[in-house]
N, C-alpha and C positions, 0 to 999 in steps of 0.2 A: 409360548404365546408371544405375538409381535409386541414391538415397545415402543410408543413413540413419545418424543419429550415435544410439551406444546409452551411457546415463548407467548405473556402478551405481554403489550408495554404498559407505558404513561396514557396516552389517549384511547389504548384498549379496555382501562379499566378505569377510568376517570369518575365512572361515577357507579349507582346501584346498578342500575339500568342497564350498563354495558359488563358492569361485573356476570352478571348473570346468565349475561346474553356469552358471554368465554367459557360459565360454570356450563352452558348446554351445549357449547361444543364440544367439551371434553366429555360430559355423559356421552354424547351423539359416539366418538372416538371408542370411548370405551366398552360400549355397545354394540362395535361393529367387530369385535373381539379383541381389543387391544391393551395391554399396559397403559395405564398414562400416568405421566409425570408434568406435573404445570410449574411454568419457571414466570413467575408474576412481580413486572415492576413495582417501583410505588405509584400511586393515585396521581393522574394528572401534573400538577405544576406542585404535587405535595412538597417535591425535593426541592426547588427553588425557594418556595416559600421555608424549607426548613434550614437552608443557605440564608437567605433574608434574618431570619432570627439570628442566628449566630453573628450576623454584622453588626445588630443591634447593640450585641452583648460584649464585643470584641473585634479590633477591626482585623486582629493576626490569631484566630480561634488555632489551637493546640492539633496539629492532626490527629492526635489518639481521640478526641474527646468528638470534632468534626463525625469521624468514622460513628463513634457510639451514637452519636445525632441522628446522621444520615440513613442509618440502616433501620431507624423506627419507622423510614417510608413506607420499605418492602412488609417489615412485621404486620403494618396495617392490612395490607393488601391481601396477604394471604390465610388473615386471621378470617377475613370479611368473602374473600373467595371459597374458604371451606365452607363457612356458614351458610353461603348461598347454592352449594353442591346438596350440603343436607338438607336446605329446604326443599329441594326437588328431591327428595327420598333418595340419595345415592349418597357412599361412603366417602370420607375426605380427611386427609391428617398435612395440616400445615406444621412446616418444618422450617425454621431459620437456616441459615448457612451453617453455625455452629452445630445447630441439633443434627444436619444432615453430616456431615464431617469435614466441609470444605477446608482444607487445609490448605494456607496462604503462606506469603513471607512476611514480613513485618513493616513491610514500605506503606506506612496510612494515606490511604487517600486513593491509590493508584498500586494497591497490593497485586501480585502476579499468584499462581495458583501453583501449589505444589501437589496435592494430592487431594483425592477425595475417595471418601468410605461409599462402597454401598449394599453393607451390611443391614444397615436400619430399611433403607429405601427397597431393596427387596421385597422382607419380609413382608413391609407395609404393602407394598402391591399384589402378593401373593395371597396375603388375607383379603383382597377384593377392594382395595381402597385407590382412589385418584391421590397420588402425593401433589402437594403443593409447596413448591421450591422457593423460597426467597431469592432472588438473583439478588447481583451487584454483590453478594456480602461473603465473608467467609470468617475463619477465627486464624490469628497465629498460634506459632509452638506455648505460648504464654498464655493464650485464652483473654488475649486482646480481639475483639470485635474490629475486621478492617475491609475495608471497600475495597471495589475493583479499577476504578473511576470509570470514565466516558465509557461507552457501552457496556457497563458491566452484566448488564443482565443479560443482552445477548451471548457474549462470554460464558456465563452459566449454565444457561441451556445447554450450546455445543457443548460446554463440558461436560455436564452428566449425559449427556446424549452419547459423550466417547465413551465413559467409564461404564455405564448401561448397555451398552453395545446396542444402544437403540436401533431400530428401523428405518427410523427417519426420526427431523429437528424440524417442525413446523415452528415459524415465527411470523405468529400475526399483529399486525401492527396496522397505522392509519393511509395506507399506501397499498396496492392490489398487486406488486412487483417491482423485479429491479427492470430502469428505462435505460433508453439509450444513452439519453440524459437524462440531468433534471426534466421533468417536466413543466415547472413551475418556473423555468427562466424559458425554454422553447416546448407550444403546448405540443406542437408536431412529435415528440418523442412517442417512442414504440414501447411498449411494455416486450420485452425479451421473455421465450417461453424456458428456455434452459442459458444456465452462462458457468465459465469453467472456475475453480478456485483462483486461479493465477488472474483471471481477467477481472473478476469481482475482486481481487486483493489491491490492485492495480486502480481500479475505481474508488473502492472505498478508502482508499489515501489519498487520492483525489477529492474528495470532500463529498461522495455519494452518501445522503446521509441513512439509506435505507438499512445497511450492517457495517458495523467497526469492524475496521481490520483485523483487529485482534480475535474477535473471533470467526473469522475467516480464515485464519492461521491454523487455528486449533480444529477445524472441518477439515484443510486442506491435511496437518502432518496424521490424523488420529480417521480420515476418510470418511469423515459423517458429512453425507449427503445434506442439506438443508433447503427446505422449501418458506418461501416465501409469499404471504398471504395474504388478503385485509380481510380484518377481523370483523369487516363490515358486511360483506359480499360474501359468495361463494364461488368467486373466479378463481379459475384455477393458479394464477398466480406465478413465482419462477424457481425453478429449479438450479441452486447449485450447487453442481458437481465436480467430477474429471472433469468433462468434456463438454465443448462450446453446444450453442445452439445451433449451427451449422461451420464447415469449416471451407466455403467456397465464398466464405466475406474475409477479406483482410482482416476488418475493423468491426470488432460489435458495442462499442461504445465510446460516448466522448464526456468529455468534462472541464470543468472551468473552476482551476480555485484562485479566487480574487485577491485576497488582502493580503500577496506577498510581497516581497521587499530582495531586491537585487543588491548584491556585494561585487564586485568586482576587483582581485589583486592584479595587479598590472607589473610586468617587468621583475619578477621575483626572479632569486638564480635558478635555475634548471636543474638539479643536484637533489640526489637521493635526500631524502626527509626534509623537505620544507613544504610538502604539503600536509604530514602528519605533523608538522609544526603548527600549521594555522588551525586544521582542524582537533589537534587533542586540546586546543585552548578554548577554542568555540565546545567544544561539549565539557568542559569543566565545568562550565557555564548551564549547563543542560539546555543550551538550545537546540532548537529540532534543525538540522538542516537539509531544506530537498533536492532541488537539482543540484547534481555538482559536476563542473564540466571544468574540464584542465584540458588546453590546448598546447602542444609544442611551441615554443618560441621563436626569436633567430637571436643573436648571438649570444646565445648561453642565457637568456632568459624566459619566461614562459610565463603565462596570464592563467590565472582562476579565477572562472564564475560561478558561483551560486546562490541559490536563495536560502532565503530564513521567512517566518512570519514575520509582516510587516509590524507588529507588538513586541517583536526582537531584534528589533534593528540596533538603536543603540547598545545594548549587552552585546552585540555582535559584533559590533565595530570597535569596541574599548577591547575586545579578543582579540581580533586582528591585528590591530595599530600594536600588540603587544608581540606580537608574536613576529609581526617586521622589525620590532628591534632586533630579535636574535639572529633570524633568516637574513637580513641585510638589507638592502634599498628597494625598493619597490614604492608602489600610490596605489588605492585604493578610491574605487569611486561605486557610489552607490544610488538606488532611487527606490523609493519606498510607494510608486504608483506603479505597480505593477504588477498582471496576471496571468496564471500560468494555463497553455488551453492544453489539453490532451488528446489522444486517441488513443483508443486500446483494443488488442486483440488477437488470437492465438494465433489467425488463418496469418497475419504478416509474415511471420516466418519462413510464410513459403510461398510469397509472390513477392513481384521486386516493383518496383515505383512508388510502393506505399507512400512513402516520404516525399518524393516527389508532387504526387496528388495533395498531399496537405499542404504544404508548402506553396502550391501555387493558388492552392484556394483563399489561403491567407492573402495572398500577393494582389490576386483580382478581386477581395476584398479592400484593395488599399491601406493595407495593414502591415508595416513592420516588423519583422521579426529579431530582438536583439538577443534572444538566446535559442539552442537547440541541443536536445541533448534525445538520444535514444537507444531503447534496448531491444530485445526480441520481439516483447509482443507490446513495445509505447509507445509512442512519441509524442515530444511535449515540448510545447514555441513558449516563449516569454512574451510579452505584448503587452503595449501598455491598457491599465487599465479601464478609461475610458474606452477600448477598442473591442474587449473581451467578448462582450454578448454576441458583436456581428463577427469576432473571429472564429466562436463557439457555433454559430449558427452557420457558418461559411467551409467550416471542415465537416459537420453533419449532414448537411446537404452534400456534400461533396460524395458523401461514400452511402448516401440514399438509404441513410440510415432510419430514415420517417416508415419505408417500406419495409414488408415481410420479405424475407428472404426466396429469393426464388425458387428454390431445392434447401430443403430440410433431410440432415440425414436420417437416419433411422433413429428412433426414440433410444436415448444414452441410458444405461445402467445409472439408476439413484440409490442403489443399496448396495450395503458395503458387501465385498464378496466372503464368503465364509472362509476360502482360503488367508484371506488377510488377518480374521481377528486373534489366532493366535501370536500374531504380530502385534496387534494393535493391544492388546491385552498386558503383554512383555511390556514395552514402551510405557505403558499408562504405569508400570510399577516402578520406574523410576523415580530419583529423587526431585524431579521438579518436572510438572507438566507441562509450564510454561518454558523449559529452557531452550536457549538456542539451537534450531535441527536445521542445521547447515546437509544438504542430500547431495552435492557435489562440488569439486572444483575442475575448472577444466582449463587444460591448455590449448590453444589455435596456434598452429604455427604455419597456416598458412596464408598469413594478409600479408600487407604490405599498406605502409600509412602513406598520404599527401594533403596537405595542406596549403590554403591562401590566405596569405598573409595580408591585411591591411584592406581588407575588400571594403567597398564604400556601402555603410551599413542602411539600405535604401530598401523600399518593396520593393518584392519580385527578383532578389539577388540570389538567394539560396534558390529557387526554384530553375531558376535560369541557371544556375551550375547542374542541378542534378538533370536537368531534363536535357543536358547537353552530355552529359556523362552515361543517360538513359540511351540516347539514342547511338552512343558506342559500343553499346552491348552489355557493357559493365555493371557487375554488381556492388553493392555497397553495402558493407554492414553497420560499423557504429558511425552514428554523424553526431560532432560535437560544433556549437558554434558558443563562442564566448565574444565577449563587448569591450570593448574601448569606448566610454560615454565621449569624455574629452574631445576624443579626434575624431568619433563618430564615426568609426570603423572595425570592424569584428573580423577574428582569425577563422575560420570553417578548414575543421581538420575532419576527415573520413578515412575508414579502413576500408579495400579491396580487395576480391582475390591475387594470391603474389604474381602470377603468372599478365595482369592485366595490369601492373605498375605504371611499364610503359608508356601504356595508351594513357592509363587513367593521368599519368603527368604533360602528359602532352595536351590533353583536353583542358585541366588545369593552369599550363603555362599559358596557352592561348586567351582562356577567361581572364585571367589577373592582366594581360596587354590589352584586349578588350575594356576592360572595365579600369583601369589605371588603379591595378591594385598595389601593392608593398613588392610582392611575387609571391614565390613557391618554396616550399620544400617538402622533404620526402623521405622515406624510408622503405627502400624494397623488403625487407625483413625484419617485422618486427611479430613478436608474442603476445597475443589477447588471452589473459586471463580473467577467468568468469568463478565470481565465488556467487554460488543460489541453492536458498535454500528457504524455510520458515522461518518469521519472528525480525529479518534485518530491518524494519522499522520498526518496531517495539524495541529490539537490542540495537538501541544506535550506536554501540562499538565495533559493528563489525565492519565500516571504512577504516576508524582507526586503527582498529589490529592490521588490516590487510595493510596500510600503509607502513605500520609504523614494522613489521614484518620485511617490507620491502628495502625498508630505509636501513635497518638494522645490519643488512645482507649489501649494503650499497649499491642498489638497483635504486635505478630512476624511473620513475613511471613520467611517461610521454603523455598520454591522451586518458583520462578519467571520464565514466559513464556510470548512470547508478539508477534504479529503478528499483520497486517493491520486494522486489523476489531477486535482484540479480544486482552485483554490483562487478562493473568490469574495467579491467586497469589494460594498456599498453603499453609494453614496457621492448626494450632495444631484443633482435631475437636470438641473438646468442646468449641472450641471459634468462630464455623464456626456462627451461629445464630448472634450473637454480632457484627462480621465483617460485614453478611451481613446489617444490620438496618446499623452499621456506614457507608457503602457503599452508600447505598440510601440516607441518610440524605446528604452523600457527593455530591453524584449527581443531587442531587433532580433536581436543574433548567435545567439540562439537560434531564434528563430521560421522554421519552414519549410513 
């Protein structure tokens, strides 16, 4: 019999009214032949308010005790949701996370998922019952009660939706789908009928509040399809899977996350490990850090930009300022008004201008761009933050993302294939569900780097490079641009095929004389390594490892790029072979 696990939130079950109105979709589901499993948040603003108490009581509450608070949300919910199944004369057994077997680590507050039983959850379906899942919660090895944090109950669902070998993971919530954007910053956004793992992961770290990342991860390595619903309507809603909603758009979505805060290291020495210098001290710290862009230097020095949340500036900066004691002389300059706008999408990968087009949309917005950094299916400008809405609204117009796509391909597979689940089965018996699933590293060894040094950091300069680089024919793959606040000038480093150096440095020399840049320089042969896989934003050590891997072997990485799914270093290319063996030896327990 089919099995589908159905997700509701906080504003799906907020009150009796809409309890009930989730207990007759699931009879309606179960009715129409199917399993069902319900993964049921807490009530409304229950958790806030149960946050709220706990301040009252303590301004630093104990995380074991927070956990044992927190999860009285969910117990409400699905104590109240069975009761509402049997009042409609149908069968129902709510189950906490402990009673179902969710098996956690011990990290309170923001536990990760090792295993889950589903021996009891069976049987109970098999006798004719709707199971009703507590999300957010699970037990450790000790039979400590421990959360999931920030999305955790979508978390949940995909998980028992993997371990169940469900059919599908409906998650209804107070929204009808994933948009191009927000809709509630531009109303113009499109509700999208299907979007692929990589592009929703890629969004939802972007600040798309409709699914966490995290459980986006666990869809994308364990293959559970996930539909997206409002539990208001019965619009069909969006599908994601593999595969885009069409693949004749670059771009199927944009995004804007506001409240981050720009670092910028200036004039660091150019030499193997001083970027896993700055950053193993920034995450000792546990700060989350996003863009990270590293530009070649000129004389034996070299600039790093990236962000942090602007609530982690300071912690970031006392990391920094420390870690230039050891690395050697360098400045630091930083601005805490600032937003990052995105585009995202699988089609990029296979048409060229992409960057080009956003960049000049920002440009005839009258909008500055002081960072850029990009990966296969991203890109993503820094701007400051008064500018964001019209920079957000100036790149989605751009790529006529308010419209339906012209050609839709053929409706994508939403169910897992049966070939796969003896695979997916093996994996789920491992020692942690959550752990890091690195699915490749790859070596390029056919680009070549160039860079301009000291460009006058104004609207419409990146656009004016690439669409002059466009019209040489030339392709381009990773484009980083980093800042110099101070002198008000940013380095723009890009990789191109080896074979077009040439031109691409001539095109180059010519801009930097035009524009009275610093100049040029270049690399006909250098190695792009590409480590991607699930989990590298939840496992924020996988920059450090690959750096400090690199550093260890005395390779220097030139030009750093990093996105959701992909984090990619270029390093000189006679050392590309060497990198990639230390790479793999680095990954090893992860790579499969």
């Amino acid at each position: 019999m089919p099995l589908i696990v159905q997700k509701f939130g906080g504003t799906s079950v907020a009150d009796t009214e809409k309890i009930l109105a989730a207990a007759r979709k699931a009879i309606r589901a179960q009715q129409q032949g199917n399993h069902v499993v319900m993964v049921v948040s807490a009530m409304g603003k229950n958790t806030d308010l149960l946050v709220d108490l706990a301040a009252e009581i303590s301004e630093r509450p104990a995380a074991r005790e927070m956990d044992m608070l927190l999860s009285t949300g969910e117990q409400v919910s699905v104590a109240l949701m069975a009761m509402a199944i049997h009042s409609l004369g149908h069968q129902a057994v709510s189950l906490t996370g402990a009673q179902i077997g969710i098996k956690t680590d011990s990290t309170h507050t923001k536990a990760r998922i090792k295993s889950i039983s589903t021996e009891r959850m069976q049987r109970l379906l098999d006798e004719g019952n709707i199971v009703i899942a507590a999300g957010f919660q699970g037990i450790d090895e000790d039979f400590n009660i421990t959360t999931l944090g920030r999305g955790g109950s979508d978390t949940t669902a995909v998980a028992l939706a993997a371990v169940l070998d469900a059919d599908a993971c409906e998650i209804y919530t107070d929204v009808d789908g994933v948009y191009t954007t927000d809709p509630r910053k531009l109303p113009e956004a499109r509700r999208v009928t299907q979007i692929s793992y990589d592009e929703m992961l890629e969004l939802a770290s972007l600040g798309a509040g409709v699914m966490h990342s995290r459980s986006i991860e666990f869809a994308k390595k364990y293959g559970v399809p996930i539909h997206v619903r409002s539990s208001m309507t019965d619009i069909p809603g969006t599908v994601i899977a593999q595969s885009p909603e069409t693949r004749e758009r670059p771009v199927s979505g944009a995004a804007v996350t506001r409240d981050e805060a720009r670092v910028s290291v200036l004039g660091v020495p150019d030499v193997p490990g001083t970027s896993f210098e700055i950053f193993s001290r920034i995450a000792d710290r546990k700060v989350t850090v996003d863009m990270i862009v590293q530009n070649v230097g000129a004389e034996g020095r070299a600039d790093v930009s990236f962000t942090v949340p602007k609530e982690e500036l300071d912690e970031t900066l006392e990391a920094v300022n420390a870690a230039l004691e050891v690395v050697g002389a360098g400045t630091v300059t930083h601005s805490d008004d600032v937003s990052k706008v995105s585009v995202v999408g699988l089609g990029m990968a296979q048409q060229s201008g992409v960057a080009e087009k956003m960049f000049r949309a920002v440009s005839e917005a009258g909008i500055n761009i002081e960072m850029i950094t990009t990966s296969e299916i991203k890109i993503s400008v820094l701007v400051s933050r008064e500018h964001s809405q019209d920079a957000l609204r100036a790149v989605h117009d751009a790529f006529n993302l308010h419209q339906d796509p012209a050609t839709i391909e053929e409706v994508q597979e939403t169910t897992r294939q049966a070939a796969d689940v003896a695979d997916v089965v093996a994996r789920l018996r491992g020692i942690d569900m959550e752990e890091l699933f690195l699915n490749d590293i790859q070596l390029d060894q056919t680009q070549a780097r160039v860079t301009i040094h000291g460009a006058p950091d104004t609207p419409g300069g990146a656009s004016t490079v690439f669409q002059e680089v466009a019209a040489a024919g030339i392709f381009v793959d990773m484009i980083v641009q980093s800042y110099n606040a101070d002198e008000q000038r940013a380095n723009l480093g890009f990789t191109v095929p080896r074979d077009q150096h040439d031109a691409t440095l001539d095109v180059a020399t010519r801009l930097a004389e035009t524009f009275a840049c610093e100049g040029t320089s270049s690399s006909p042969n250098v190695a792009k390594l590409s480590v991607s896989g699930v989990g590298l934003r939840s496992h924020t050590s996988v920059a450090i490892r690959m750096f400090r891997a690199l550093s260890e072997a005395g390779i220097n990485v030139e030009v750093i790029s990093t996105s959701e799914v992909r984090v990619n270093a270029v390093v000189d290319g006679e050392q590309g072979e060497q990198a990639l063996h230390c790479l793999q030896a680095a990954f090893a327990d992860v790579l499969r």
